[in-house]
N, C-alpha and C positions, 0 to 999 in steps of 0.2 A: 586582751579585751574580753571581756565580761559579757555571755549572751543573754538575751532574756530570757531562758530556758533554768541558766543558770539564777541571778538575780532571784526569779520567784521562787526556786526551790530553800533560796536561803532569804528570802526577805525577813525584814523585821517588822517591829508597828513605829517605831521611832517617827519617823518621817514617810510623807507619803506622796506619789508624784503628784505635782503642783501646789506642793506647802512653800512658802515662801519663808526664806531664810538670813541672816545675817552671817557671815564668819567673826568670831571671837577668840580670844585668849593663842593667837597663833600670828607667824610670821606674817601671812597675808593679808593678817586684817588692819596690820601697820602699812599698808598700801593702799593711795589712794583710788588707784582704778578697780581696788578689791572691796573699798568702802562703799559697798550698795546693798540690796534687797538682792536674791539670786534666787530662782526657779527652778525648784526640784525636777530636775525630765527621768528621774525614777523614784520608785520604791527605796528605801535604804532595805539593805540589803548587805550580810559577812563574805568579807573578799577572801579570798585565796591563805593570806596571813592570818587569819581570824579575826580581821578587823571589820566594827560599821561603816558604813560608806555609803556614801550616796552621788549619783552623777546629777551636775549641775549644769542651765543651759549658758553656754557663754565660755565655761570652764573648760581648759584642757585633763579631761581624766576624771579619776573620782575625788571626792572629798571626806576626808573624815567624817563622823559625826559629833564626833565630841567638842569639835569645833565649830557647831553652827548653832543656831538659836532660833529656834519659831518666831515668828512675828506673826501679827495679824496687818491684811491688808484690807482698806473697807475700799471701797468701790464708790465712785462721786458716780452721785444721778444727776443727768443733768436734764431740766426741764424744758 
């Protein structure tokens, strides 16, 4: 497990905690309980292998980056 000590010493700009995301071009995103919006709960951040990564809420562990996709989320007002 990954601390936060660790995490900001290597974070990146890639993604940032509370970007909103999609998974693509990977196993998971052929799944449909994996088919949704997912909420960044960190910083991306290089793991241990060299790899980008980011932990996602909901997710067990970290996730690649090169598998996920920015989206924008707007926000309904509601009057």
């Amino acid at each position: 497990m990954q601390t936060i000590e660790t995490i900001q010493k290597t974070k990146t700009e890639t993604l940032k905690k509370n970007d909103r995301v999609v998974m693509h071009s990977c196993y998971e995103a052929t799944l449909d309980e994996f088919k949704k919006i997912w909420k960044c709960s960190t910083n991306s951040y290089i793991d241990k292998s060299g790899e980008e990564v980011v932990f996602l809420d909901g997710f067990s562990g970290c996730f690649l980056v090169k598998y996920l996709q920015p989206v924008s989320v707007r926000k309904k007002i509601i009057k």
